[in-house]
C-alpha positions as CSV (number, residue, x, y, z in Angstrom):
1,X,20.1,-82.9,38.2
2,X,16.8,-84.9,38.5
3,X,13.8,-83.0,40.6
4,X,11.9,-85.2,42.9
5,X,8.3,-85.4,43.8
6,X,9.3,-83.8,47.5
7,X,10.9,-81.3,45.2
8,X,8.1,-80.6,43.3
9,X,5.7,-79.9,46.1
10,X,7.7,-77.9,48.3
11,X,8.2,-75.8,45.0
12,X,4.1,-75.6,44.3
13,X,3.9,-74.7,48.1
14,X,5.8,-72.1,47.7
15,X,4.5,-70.4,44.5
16,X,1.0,-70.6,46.5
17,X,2.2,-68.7,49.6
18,X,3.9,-65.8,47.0
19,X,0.9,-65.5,45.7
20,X,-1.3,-65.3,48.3
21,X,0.9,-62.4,49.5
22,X,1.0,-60.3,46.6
23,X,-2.6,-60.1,46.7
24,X,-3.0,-59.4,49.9
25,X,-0.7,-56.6,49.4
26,X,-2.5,-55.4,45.9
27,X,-5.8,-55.2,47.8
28,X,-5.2,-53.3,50.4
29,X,-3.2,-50.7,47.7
30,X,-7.0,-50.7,46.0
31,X,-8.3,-50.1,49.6
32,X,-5.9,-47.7,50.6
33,X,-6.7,-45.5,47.3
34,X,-10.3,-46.1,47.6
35,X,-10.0,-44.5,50.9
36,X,-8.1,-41.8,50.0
37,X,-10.5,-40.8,46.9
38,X,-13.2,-41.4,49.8
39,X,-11.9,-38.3,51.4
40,X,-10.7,-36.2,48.7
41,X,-13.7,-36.0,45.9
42,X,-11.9,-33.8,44.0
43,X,-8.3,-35.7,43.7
44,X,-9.3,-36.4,40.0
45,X,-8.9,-32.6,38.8
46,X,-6.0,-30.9,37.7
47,X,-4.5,-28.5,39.9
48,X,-1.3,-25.8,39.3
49,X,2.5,-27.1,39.6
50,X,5.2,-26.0,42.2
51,X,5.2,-21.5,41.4
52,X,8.7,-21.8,40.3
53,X,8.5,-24.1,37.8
54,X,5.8,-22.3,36.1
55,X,6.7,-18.4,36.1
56,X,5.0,-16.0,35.4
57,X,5.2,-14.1,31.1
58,X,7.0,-11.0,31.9
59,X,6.6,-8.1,29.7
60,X,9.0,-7.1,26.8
61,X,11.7,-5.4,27.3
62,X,11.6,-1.1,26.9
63,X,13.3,1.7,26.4
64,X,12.1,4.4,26.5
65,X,14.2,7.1,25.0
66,X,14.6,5.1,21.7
67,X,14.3,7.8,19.2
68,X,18.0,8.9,17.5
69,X,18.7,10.5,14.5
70,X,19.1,7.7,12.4
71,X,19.9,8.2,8.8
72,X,16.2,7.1,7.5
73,X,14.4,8.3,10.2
74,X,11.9,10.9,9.8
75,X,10.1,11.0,12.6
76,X,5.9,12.6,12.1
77,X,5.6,16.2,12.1
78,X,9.3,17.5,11.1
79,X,8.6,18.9,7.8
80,X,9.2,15.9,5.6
81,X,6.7,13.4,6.7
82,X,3.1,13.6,8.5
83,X,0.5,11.1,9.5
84,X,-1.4,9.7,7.3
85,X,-5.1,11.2,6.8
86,X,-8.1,8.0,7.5
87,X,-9.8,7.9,4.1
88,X,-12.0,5.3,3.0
89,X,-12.0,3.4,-0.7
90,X,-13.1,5.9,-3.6
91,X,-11.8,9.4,-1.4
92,X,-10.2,12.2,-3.9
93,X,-5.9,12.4,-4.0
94,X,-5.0,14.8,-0.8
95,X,-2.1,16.4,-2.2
96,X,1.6,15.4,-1.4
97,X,0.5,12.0,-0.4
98,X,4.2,11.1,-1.2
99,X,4.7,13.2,2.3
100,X,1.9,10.3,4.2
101,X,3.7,8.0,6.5
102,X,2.8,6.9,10.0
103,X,0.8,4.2,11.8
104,X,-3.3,3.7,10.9
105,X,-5.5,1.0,13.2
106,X,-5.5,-1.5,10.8
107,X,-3.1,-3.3,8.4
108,X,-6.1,-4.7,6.8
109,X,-6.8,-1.7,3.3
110,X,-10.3,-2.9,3.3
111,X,-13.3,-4.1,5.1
112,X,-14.0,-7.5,4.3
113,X,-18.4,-6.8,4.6
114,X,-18.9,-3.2,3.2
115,X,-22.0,-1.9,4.9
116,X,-22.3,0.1,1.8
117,X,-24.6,-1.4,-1.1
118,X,-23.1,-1.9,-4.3
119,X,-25.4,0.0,-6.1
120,X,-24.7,3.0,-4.2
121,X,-21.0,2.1,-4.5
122,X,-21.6,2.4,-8.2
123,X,-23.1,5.3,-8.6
124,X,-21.1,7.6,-6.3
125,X,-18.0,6.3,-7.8
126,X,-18.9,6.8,-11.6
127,X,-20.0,10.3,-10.3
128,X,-16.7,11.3,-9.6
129,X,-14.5,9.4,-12.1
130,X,-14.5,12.7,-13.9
131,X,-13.1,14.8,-11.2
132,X,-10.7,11.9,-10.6
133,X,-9.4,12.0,-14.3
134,X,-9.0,16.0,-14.0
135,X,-7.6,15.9,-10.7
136,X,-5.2,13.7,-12.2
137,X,-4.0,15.2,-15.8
138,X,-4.0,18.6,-13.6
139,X,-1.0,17.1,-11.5
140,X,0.8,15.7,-14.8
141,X,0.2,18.9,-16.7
142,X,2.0,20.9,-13.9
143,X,4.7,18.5,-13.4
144,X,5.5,17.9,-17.3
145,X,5.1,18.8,-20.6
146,X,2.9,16.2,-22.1
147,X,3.0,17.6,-25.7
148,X,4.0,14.8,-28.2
149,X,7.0,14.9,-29.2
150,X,9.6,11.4,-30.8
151,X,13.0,11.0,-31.7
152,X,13.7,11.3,-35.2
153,X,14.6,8.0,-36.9
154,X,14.2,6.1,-33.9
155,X,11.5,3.7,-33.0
156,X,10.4,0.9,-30.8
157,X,11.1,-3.0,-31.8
158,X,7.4,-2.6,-33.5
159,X,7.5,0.4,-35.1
160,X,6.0,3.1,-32.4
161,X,7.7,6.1,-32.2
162,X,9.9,7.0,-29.2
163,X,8.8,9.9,-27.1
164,X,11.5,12.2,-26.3
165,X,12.3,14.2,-23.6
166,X,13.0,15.8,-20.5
167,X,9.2,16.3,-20.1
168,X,9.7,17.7,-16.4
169,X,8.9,21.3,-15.7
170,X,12.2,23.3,-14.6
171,X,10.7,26.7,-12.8
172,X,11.2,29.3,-15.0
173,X,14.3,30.6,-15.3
174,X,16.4,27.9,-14.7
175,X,18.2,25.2,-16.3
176,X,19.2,21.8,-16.2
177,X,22.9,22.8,-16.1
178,X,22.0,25.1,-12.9
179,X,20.4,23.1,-11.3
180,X,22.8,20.1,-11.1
181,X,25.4,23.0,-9.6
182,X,23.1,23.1,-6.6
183,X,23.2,20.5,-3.5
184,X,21.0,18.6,-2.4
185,X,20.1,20.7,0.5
186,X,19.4,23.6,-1.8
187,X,17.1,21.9,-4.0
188,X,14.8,20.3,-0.9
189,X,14.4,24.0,0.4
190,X,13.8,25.9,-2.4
191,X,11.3,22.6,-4.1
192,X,13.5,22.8,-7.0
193,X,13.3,18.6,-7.8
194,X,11.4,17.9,-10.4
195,X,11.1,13.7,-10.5
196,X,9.0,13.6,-7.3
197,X,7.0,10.3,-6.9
198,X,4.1,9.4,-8.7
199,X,0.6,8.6,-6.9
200,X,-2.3,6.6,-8.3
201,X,-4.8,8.4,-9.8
202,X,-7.1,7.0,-7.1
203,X,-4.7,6.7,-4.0
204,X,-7.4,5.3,-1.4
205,X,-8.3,2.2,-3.3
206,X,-5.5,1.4,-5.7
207,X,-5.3,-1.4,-7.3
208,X,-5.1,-2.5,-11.4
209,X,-5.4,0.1,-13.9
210,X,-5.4,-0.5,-17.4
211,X,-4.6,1.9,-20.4
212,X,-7.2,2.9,-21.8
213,X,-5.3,1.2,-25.6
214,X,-6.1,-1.8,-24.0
215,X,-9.6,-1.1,-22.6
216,X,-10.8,-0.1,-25.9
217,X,-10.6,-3.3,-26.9
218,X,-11.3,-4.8,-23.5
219,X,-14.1,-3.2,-22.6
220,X,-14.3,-5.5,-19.0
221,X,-10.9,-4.7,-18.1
222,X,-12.3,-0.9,-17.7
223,X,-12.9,0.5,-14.1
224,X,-15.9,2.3,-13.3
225,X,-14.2,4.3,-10.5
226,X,-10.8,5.6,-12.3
227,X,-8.9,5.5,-15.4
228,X,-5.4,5.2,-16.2
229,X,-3.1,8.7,-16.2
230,X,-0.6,8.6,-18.6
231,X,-0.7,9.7,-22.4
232,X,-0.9,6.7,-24.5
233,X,2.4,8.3,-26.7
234,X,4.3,8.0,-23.6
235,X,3.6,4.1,-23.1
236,X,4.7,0.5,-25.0
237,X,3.7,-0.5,-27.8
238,X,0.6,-2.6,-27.7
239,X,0.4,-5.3,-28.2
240,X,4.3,-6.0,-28.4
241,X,6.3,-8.6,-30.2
242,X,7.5,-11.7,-28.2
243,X,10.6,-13.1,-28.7
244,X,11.8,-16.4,-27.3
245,X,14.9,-17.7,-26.4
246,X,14.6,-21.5,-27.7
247,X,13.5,-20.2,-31.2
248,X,15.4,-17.2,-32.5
249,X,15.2,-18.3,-36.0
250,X,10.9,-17.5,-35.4
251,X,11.0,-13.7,-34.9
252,X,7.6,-12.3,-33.4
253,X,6.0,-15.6,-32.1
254,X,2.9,-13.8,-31.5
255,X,2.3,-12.9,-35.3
256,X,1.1,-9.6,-34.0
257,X,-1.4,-10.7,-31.9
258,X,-2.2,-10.4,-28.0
259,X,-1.8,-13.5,-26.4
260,X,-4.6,-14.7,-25.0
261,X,-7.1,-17.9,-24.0
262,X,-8.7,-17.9,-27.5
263,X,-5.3,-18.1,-29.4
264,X,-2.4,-18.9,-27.5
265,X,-2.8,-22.5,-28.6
266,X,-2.9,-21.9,-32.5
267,X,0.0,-19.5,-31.9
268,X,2.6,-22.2,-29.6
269,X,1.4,-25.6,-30.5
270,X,4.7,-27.3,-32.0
271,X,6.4,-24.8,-30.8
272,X,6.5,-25.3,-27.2
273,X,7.0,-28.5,-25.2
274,X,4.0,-29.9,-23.3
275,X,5.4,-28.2,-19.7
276,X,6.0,-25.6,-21.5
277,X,2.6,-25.2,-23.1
278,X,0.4,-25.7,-19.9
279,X,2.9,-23.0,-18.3
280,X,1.3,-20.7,-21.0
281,X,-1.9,-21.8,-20.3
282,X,-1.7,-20.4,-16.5
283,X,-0.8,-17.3,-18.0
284,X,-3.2,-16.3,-19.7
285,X,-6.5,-18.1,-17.2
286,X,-8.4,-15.6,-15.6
287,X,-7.8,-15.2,-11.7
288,X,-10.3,-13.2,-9.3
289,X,-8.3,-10.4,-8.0
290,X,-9.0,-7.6,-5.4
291,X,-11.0,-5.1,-8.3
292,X,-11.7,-7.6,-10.8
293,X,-13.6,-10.3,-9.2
294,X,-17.6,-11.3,-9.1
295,X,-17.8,-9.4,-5.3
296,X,-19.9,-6.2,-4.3
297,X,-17.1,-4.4,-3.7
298,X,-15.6,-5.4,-7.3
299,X,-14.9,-2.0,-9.2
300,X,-16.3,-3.1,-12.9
301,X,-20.0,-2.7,-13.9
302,X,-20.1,-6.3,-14.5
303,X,-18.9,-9.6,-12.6
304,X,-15.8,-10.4,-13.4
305,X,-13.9,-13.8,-14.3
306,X,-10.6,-11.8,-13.2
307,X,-7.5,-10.9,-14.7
308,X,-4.0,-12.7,-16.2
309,X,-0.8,-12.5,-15.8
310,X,-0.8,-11.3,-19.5
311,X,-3.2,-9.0,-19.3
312,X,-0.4,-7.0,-17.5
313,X,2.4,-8.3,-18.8
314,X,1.3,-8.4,-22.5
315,X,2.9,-10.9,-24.6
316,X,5.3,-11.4,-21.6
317,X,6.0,-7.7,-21.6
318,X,4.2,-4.6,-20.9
319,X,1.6,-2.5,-21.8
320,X,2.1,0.1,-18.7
321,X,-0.8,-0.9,-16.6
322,X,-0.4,0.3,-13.0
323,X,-1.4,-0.7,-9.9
324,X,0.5,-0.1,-5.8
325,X,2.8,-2.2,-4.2
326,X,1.0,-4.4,-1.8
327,X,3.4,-4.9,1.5
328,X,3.3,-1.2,2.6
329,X,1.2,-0.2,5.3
330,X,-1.0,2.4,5.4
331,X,-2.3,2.5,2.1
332,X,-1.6,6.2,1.6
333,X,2.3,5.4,1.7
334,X,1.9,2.4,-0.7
335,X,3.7,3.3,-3.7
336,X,2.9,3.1,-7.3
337,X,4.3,0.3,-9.2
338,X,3.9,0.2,-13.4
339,X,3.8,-3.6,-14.3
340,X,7.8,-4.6,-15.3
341,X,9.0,-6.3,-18.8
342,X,9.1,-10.0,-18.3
343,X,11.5,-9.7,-21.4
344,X,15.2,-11.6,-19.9
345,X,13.8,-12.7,-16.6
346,X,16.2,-16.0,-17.3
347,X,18.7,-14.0,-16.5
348,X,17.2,-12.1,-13.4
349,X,17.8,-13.3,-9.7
350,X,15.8,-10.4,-8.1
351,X,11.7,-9.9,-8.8
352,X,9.5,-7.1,-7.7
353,X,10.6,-3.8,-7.6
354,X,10.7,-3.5,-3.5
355,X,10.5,-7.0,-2.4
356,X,13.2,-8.8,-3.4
357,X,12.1,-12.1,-4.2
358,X,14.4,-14.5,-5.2
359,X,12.9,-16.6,-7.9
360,X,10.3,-15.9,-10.6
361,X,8.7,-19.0,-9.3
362,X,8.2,-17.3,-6.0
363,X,7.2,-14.1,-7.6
364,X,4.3,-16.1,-9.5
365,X,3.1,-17.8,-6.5
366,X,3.4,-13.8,-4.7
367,X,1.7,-12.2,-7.6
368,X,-1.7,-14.6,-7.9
369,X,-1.6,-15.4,-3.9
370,X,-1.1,-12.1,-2.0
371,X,0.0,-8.9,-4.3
372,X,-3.4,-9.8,-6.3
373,X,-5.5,-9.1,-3.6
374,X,-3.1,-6.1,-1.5
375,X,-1.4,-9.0,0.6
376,X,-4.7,-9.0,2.5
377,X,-5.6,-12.8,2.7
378,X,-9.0,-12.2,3.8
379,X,-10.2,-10.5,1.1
380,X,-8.5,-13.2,-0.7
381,X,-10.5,-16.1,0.3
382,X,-13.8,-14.0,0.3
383,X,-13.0,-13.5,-3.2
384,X,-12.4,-16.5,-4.9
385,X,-8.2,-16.9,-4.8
386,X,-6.9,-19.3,-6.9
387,X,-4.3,-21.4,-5.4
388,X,-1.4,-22.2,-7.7
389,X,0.4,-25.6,-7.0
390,X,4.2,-25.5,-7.0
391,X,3.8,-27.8,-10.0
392,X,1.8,-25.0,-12.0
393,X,3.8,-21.9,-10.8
394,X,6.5,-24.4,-12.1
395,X,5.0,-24.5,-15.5
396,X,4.3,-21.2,-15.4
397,X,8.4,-20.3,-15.0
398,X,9.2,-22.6,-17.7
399,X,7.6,-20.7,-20.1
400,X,8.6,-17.0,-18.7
401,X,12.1,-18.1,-18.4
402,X,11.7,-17.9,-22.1
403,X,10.2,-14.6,-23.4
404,X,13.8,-13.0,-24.5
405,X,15.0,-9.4,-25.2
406,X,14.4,-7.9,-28.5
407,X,16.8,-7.7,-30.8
408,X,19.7,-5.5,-30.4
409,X,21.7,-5.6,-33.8
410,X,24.6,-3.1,-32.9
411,X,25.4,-5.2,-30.1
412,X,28.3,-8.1,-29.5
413,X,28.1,-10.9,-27.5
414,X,29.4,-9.5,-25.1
415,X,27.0,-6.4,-24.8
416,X,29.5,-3.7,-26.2
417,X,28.7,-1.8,-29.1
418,X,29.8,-3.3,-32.7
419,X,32.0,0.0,-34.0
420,X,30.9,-0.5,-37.5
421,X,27.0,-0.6,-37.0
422,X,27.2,2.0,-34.0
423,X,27.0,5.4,-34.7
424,X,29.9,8.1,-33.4
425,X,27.0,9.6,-30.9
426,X,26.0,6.2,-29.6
427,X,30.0,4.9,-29.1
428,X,30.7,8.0,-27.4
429,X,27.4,7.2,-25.0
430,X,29.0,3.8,-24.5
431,X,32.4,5.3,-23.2
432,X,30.2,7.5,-20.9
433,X,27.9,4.8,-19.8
434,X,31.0,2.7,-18.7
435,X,33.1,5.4,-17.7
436,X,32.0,9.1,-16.5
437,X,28.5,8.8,-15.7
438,X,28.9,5.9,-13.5
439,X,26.2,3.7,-14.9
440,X,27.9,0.6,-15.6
441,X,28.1,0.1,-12.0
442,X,24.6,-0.6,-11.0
443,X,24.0,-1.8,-15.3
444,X,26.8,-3.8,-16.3
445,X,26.9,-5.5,-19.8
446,X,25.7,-7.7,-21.4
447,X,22.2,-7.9,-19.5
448,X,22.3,-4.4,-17.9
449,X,21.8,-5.1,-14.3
450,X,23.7,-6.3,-11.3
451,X,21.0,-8.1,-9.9
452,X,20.9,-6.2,-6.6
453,X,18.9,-3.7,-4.9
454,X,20.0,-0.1,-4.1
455,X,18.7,2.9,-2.2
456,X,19.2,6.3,-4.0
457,X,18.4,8.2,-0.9
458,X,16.5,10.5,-3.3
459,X,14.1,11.9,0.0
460,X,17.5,14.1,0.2
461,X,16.0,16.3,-2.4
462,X,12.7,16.8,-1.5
463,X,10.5,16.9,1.5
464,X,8.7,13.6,1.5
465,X,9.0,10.1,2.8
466,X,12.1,7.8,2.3
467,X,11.6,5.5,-1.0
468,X,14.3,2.5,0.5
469,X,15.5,0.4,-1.9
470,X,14.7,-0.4,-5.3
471,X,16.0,-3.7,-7.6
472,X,18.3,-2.8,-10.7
473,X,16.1,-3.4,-14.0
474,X,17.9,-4.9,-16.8
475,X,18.3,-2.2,-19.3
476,X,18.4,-4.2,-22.3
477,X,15.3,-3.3,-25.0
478,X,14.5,-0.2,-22.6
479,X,13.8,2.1,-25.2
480,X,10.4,-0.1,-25.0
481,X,9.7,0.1,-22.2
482,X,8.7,3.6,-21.3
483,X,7.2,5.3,-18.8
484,X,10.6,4.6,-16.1
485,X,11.7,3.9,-12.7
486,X,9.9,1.9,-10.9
487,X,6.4,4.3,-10.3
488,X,6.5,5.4,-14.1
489,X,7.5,9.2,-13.1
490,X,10.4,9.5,-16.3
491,X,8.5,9.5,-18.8
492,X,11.3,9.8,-21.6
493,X,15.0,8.3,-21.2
494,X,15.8,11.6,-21.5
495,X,14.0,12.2,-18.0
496,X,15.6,9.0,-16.9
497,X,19.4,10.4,-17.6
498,X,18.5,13.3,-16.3
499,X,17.2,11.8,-12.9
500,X,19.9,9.6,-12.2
501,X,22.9,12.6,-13.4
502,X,21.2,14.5,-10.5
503,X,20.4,12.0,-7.4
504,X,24.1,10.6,-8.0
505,X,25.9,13.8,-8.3
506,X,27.4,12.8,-12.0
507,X,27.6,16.3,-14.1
508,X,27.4,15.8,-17.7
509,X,26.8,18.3,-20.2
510,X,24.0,18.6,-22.1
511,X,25.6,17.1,-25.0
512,X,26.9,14.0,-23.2
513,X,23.1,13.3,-22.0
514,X,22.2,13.0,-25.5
515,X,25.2,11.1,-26.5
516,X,24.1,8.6,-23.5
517,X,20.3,9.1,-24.3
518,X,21.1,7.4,-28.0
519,X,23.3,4.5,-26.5
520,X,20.3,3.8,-24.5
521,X,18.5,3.2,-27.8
522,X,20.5,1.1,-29.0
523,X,20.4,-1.8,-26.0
């Protein structure tokens, strides 16, 4: 339909009028507001909401009467576990500090600005190293006999002879055989046990110890505060073969060296791949860590670059350096922790002896960010932590994922004893392992573990404080692996067998111990 010119106008007319209106009305909004603001010269702050839309934070929840007689529970002052004595960094062992539990007013082990100078550090703590290293070979001595002593005909993959045991001190008297006859009960009264926990030779500041085989020839990796404990006859071979699992047909692909920065790439180039390679090269770069560090309250003479991960675990397995688990609060019921064989970790699902980390990519990125520096992240930063990308701690697992088991000739593929290499002792050990001594359980063939975590409950046969659980450690190539367990107290596999026969209750003779003792050998 066709608009006309009256059309039109009336239209405009009206438009006009509209808006004339509206801003008549929008004005005297503006005025309105104006006025109100004129009134009110605090309308533009914030004020509280309606009560009941913002309650009040009420407190937790309580009860009061929460203590029961749980089955780990040992409550301060009953005879099995008492507080924890304050002690600053470099303080002498208190005895029974395997008794120390409780609360202390800080999770943090150490101060993060010493008042003290380092000098003065220095000198009082190299005064009493000696007394330290007494202290310490005084609690071995009366625990174990520490005279050499190796199994005929047997060695390690190497060469070094294997110590043999029981080393532990029965009271006098009485006899392995008697004392598996008593209970549990009667061996915490009458302090019969004779595997009780290990401390750190230095308790109060912990941290990396090296043997002294190793800090011979390393001469920065020595403390000036402690030295390592246990007698070098009772520890791996240094350094130790490495095997790997891509090349077999290669034997020792360290050629008898340590692996280190200066050789590692003469020794692997065209063997491993380029991932492969740089994973190596992670291993063995120096990392700040809480003793070994360029810090004042560093515990070598000298700066320090730091350590590796193959200073510890030489040539991707041992050499028995020590040092205390770092998620355990207060530091006195930290518990010692010897360095584990990275030997089959492809074949592991469990890492750390308490903490139960799932990946050895996880236990890397653990080991250089936290247990390094006590899982205290302050003293972390202050001193220098090098943060691994998950592309490097990658890297780093492709090439741990290859350090294999040593050989094991008398076995099958399928873990069992070959009858014509094995011996009659050993075969008989076998049927033992698998059968009456129960061992096969936690240890099944062909790796030796179940890859699980299990709680002994061995507080039941001493007074002290509960140990929890502990991961399953592949037993394959253990005869190189001494000192045992996972704070190095069995010092022989004899002392191991003997351990585990009493906290599970299995009774074997004395001549099916030795028959199990030589199977061990021979995985």
């Amino acid at each position: 339909m066709l608009t006309t010119p009256r059309a039109v106008s009336r239209f405009h007319w009206m438009a006009l009028v509209g808006f004339i209106c509206g801003f008549v009305l929008m004005t005297g909004g503006y005025l309105l507001v104006y006025a109100a603001n004129q009134t009110d010269t605090n309308s533009w702050k914030a004020m509280p909401g309606p009560e009941q839309l913002v309650p009040p934070i009420a407190p937790p929840a309580v009860i009061k009467d929460w203590k029961r007689d749980y089955p780990q529970y040992q409550p301060l002052g009953n005879g099995d576990t008492v507080e924890a004595p304050k002690a600053k960094p470099g303080t002498l062992n208190p005895p029974d500090i395997h008794t120390f539990g409780g609360r202390t007013r800080s999770s943090f082990a150490f101060d993060l600005s010493p008042d003290e100078p380092f000098e003065q550090v220095l000198e009082r703590e190299r005064g009493q190293r000696a007394s330290i290293r007494e202290q310490q070979h005084q609690l071995l001595e009366a625990r174990y006999d520490l005279t050499p002593r190796f199994v005929e005909g047997a060695t390690m993959t190497r060469g070094k002879p294997i110590p043999m045991g029981p080393t532990a001190r029965l009271p006098q008297g009485l006899t392995w055989e008697q004392l598996a006859k008593k209970t549990p009960e009667e061996i915490k009264s009458e302090t019969l046990f004779p595997y009780l926990p290990m401390p750190h030779p230095l308790h109060s500041t912990g941290g990396m110890v090296f043997p002294g085989m190793m800090t011979e020839i390393h001469q920065e990796r020595e403390r000036f505060d402690v030295v390592h404990d246990i007698p070098e006859h009772f520890l791996p071979e240094f350094p130790p073969p490495l095997f790997l699992t891509s090349r077999p047909d290669l034997g020792d692909v360290s050629q008898g060296q340590e692996v280190t920065n200066e050789n590692f790439y003469q020794l692997f180039d065209g063997v491993l791949s380029p991932v492969q390679f740089d994973g190596l090269r992670l291993l063995v770069e120096k990392i700040p860590q809480q003793q070994f560090n360029a810090t004042d309250d560093r515990k070598t003479m000298a700066p320090s670059r730091g350590v590796a991960c193959l200073d510890c675990h030489v040539n991707g397995h041992t050499n028995g350096a020590i040092h205390l688990n770092p998620d355990t609060r207060p530091q006195f019921s930290r518990f010692r922790i010897e360095t584990p064989s990275l030997r089959g970790v492809n074949i592991q699902k469990t890492f750390g002896s308490k903490r139960a980390l799932v990946s050895v990519e996880d236990f890397s990125e653990f080991e250089n960010r936290s247990a390094y520096f006590d899982h205290d992240q302050a003293t972390a930063e202050k001193k220098g932590r090098r943060d691994l990308t998950r592309n490097e701690v990658m890297k780093m697992a492709q090439f741990q994922k290859l350090v294999d088991f040593p050989p094991a000739p008398k076995l099958d593929v399928f873990g069992r004893l070959d009858s014509e290499k094995a011996t009659e002792q050993e075969m008989r050990g076998q049927d033992l392992f698998n059968g009456k001594a129960k061992c096969a359980a936690c240890h099944p063939p062909p790796y030796f573990t179940d890859n699980l975590m299990h709680d002994l409950r061995v507080e039941r046969f001493y007074r002290g404080r509960a140990e929890g659980s502990i991961k399953t450690f592949p037993l394959r190539g253990i005869k190189d692996s001494p000192p045992y367990l996972h704070d190095g107290r069995l010092l022989t596999l004899e002392d191991t067998v003997e351990f585990f026969a009493l906290v599970t209750g299995v009774s074997l003779t004395k001549e099916e111990k030795a028959d199990l003792t030589a199977y061990l050998r021979a995985l």
